[in-house]
C-alpha positions in Angstrom: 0.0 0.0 0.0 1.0 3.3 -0.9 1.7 6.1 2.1 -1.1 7.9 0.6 -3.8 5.4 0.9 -4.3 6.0 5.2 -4.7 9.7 3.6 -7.6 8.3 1.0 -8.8 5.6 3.3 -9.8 8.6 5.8 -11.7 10.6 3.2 -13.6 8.0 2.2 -14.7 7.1 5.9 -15.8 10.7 6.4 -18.1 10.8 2.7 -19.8 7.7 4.2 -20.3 8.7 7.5 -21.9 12.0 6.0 -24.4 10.1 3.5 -25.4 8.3 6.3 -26.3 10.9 8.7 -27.7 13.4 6.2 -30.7 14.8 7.2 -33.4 13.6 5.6 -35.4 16.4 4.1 -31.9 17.1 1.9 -32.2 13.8 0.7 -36.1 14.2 0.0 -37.3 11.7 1.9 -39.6 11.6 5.5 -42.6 13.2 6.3 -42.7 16.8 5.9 -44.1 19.6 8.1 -47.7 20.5 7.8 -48.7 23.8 5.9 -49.8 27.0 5.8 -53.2 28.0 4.1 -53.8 31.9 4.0 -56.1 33.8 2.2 -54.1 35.3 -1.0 -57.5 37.3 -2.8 -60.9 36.8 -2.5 -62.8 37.5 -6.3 -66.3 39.9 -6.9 -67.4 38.8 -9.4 -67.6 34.7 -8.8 -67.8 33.1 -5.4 -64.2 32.1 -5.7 -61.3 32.7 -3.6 -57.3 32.1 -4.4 -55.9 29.9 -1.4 -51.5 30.6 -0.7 -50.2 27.2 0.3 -46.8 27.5 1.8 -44.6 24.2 2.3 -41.6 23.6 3.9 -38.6 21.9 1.5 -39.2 18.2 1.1 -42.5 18.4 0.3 -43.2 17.0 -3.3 -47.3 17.1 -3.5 -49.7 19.0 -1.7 -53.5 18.2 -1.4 -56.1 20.9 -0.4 -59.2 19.5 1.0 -62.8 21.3 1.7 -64.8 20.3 4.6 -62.6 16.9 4.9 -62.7 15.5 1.3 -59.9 16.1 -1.0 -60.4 18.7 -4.2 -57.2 19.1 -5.4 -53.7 18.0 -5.6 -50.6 20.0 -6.8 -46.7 19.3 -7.2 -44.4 21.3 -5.6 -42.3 23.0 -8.2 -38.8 23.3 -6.1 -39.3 20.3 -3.5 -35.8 20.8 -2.3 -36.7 24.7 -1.3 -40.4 24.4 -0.7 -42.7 27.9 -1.3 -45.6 28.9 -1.9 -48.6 27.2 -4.3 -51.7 29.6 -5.3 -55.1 27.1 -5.7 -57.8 29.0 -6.7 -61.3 27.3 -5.2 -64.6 27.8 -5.8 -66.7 28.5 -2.9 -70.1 27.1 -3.0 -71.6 27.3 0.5 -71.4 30.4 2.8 -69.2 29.1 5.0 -66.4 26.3 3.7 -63.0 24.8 5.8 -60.1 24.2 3.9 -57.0 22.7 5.0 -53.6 21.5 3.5 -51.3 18.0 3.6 -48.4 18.1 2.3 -46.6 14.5 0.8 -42.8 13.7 0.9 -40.7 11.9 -2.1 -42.1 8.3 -0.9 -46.0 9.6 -0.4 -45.5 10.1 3.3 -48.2 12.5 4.3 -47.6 15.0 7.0 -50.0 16.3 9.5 -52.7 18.9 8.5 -52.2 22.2 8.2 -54.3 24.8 10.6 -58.0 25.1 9.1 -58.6 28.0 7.2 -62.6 29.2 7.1 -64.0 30.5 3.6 -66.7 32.8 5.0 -69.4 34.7 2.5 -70.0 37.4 4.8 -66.4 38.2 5.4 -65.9 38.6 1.4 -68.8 40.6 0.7 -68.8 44.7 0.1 -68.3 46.8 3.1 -71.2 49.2 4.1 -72.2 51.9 1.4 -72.4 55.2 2.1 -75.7 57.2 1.0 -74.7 61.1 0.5 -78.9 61.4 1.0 -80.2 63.2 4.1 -83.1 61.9 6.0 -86.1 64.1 5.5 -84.8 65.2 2.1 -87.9 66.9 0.0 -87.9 65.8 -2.9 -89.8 64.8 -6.0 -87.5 62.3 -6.7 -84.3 60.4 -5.4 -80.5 60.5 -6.5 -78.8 58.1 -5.2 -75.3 58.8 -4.8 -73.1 58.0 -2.1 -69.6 55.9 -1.5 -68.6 52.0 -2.0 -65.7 49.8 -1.9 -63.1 47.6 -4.1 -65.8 44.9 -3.5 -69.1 46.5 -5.4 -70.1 45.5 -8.1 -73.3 46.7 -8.8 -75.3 49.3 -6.5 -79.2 48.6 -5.9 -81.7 51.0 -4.7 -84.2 50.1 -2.9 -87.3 52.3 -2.1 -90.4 51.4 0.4 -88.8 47.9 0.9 -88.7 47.6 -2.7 -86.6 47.2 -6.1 -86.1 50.4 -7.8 -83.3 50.1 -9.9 -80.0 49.1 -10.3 -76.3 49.7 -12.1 -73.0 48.3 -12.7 -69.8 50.2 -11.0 -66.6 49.9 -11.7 -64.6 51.0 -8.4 -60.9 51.6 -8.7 -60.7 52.1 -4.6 -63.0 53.6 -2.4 -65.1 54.7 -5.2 -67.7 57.9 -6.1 -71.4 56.5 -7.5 -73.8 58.7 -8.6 -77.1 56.8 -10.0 -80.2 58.8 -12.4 -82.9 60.1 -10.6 -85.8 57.8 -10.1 -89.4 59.1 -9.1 -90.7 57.8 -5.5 -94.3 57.8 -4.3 -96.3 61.2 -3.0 -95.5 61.3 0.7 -92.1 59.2 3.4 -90.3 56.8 1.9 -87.9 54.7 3.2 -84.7 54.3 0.6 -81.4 52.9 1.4 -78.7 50.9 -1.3 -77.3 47.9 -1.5 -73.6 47.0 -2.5 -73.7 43.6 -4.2 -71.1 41.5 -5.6 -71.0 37.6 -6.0 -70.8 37.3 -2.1 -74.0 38.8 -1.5 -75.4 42.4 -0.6 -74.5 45.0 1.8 -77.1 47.3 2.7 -76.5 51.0 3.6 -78.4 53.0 6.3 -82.4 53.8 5.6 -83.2 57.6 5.1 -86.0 59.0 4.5 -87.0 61.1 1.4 -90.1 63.3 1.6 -92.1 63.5 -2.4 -94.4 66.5 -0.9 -95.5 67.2 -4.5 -95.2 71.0 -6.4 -93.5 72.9 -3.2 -93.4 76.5 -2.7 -90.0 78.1 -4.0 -89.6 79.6 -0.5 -86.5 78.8 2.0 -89.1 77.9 4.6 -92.7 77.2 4.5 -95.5 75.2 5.7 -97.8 72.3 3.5 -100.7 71.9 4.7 -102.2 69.2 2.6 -106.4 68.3 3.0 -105.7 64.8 1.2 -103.7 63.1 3.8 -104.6 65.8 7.2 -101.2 66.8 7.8 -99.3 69.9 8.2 -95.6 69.8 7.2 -92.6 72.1 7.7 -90.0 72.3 5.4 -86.5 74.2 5.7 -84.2 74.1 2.7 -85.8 71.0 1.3 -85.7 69.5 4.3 -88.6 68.6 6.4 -88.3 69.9 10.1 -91.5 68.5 11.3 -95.0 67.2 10.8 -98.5 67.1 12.5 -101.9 65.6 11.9 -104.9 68.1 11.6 -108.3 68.8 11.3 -109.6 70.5 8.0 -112.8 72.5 7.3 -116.3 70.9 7.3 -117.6 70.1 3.2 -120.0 72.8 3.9 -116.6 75.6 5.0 -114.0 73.9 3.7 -110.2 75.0 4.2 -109.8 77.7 1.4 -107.1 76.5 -1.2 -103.8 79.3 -1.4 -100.9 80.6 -0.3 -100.5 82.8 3.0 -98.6 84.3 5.4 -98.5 84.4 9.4 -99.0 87.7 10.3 -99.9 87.3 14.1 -99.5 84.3 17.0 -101.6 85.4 19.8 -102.0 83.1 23.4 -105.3 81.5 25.0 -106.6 80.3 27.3 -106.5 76.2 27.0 -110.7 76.2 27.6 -111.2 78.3 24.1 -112.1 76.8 20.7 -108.9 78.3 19.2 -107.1 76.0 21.7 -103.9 77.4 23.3 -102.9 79.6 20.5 -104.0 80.6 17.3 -101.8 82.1 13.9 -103.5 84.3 11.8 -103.4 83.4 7.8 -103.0 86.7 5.8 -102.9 86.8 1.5 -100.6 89.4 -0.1 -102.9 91.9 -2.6 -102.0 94.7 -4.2 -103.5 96.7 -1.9 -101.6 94.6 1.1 -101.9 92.4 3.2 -105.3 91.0 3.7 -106.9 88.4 6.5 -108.0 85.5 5.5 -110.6 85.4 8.0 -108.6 81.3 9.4 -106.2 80.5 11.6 -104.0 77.4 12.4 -105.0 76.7 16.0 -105.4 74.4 18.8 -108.4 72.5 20.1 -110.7 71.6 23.0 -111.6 68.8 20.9 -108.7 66.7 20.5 -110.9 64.0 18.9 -111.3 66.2 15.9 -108.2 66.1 14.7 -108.3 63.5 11.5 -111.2 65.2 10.4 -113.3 67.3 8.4 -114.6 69.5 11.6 -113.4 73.0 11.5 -115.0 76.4 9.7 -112.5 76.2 7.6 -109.2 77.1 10.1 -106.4 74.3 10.2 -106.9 72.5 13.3 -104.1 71.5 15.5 -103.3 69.3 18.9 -102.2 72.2 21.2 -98.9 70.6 21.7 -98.4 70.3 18.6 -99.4 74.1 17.7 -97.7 75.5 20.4 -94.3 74.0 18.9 -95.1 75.3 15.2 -95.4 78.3 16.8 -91.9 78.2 18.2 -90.2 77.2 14.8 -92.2 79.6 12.9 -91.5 83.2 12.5 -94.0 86.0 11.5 -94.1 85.7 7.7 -93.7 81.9 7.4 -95.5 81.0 4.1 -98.6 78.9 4.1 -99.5 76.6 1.4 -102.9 75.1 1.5 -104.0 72.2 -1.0 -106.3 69.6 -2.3 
């Protein structure tokens, strides 16, 4: 033997010793560690979400599986450095589990990842805003307001039902601003909904006011003999309203426009209630009375009906808060 082969005899000794005690995952074999299953991007326009998959190195297949019963099964593209695998999934229930085993070279599984939960609710828009002000006066609605990445169409819904509905295309949190649509004479309920595949999102109700051909005034007071109410309206917006009592079919409340010219106190035992307005008409000669008033009662059980001379009738609670929003020279509409 040549003094060099102790020298070689060494060498080889050490190679064996490291094949042998190698660890495994270099030499691709063993059960690997379980996964991780995140949530990489939830879609809006299908019920489908795309699931990140991260495996440690040694892993050479992974199998996702909903609810307990496998869907799919994917190779690992670097088994030696493990990464990351996007499955995209369909998501057919509201709420789905998914979790994640991953399979070394010789089909040893390893243990399941943590669940991950697939929830509807959790991928559907965010709460619209509605840039509509309750008690908004108004012949008809625009529905306009804010909404999310996740819209995809806005709805708007009026009385508790459909009214219409359009497409958006939000890059952010986006602008929408839908056409007009004409709502019923008198309170309506209308909110929006932001839909996308997930499901809908409704906004806050507000109320919008269709009080018919308005005066042009800042402030003025509807009384309308149809439905017995009186309403007040500031800036398109209605402050307040009260049930009344309208003239008898034999003096009926005069149809017109008038002004309050006086407010005078009484005692609570007189016809005219607590208090009583006087109605005036503008003439080219002045200001005329009308000869009516908006009053109070003694008869409370009036109010809902046909009863007066022709005055607007009032609860005196209620008439003794008009009279406290109402300054001298409030306009008066009266109509059919």
């Amino acid at each position: 033997m040549r003094p060099t082969d102790p020298i070689r005899i060494l060498a080889a000794s050490l190679l064996t010793a490291s094949l042998l005690f190698a660890p495994a995952v270099s030499r691709g074999t063993g059960a690997p560690e379980a996964p991780l299953v995140s949530l990489g991007e939830a879609e809006a326009r299908a019920r489908a979400v795309r699931l990140d998959v991260t495996v440690a190195p040694g892993a050479r297949e992974v199998a996702l599986l909903r609810d307990g019963v496998e869907t799919t099964r994917a190779s690992v593209p670097d088994p030696d450095s493990g990464g990351t695998l996007a499955i995209r999934v369909h998501v057919a229930a509201d709420v789905e589990t998914y979790t994640a085993i991953a399979y070394g070279e010789g089909g040893e599984a390893g243990p399941a990842s943590e669940p991950f939960v697939a929830s509807a609710a959790d991928f559907r828009p965010r709460t619209p805003g509605l840039a509509v002000a309750s008690g908004t006066v108004a012949r008809r609605v625009v529905a306009a307001g804010t909404c999310d990445t996740r819209t995809v169409s806005i709805i708007v819904d009026a009385g508790g039902m459909y009214l219409m509905q359009r497409r958006v295309e939000p890059s952010g949190a986006a602008a929408f601003d839908l056409p007009s649509a004409k709502i019923p004479y008198g309170g309506i309920a209308v909110r929006v909904r932001a839909r996308n595949a997930w499901g809908d999102t409704p906004s806050e109700e507000v109320v919008v006011w269709n009080l018919g051909t308005t005066p042009g005034a800042a402030r003025y007071v509807l009384v309308d003999k149809s439905d017995m109410m009186l309403y007040l309206v500031e800036h398109a917006r209605l402050v307040a309203s009260f049930p009344v009592a309208i003239g008898m079919p034999g003096t009926p409340t005069r149809v017109g426009t008038w002004y309050i010219r006086t407010k005078e106190r009484l005692h609570g035992g007189s016809a005219y209630g607590v208090l009583r307005m006087s109605m005036w008409s503008r003439r080219p000669g002045g200001w005329h009375f009308s000869g009516y008033y908006i009053h109070g009662t003694n008869r409370p059980s009036s109010i809902g009906t046909m009863a007066s001379m022709g005055c607007v009738r009032m609860y005196n609670p209620d008439v003794l808060r008009l009279s406290t929003l109402v300054p001298l020279g409030t306009l008066v509409r009266t109509r059919e």
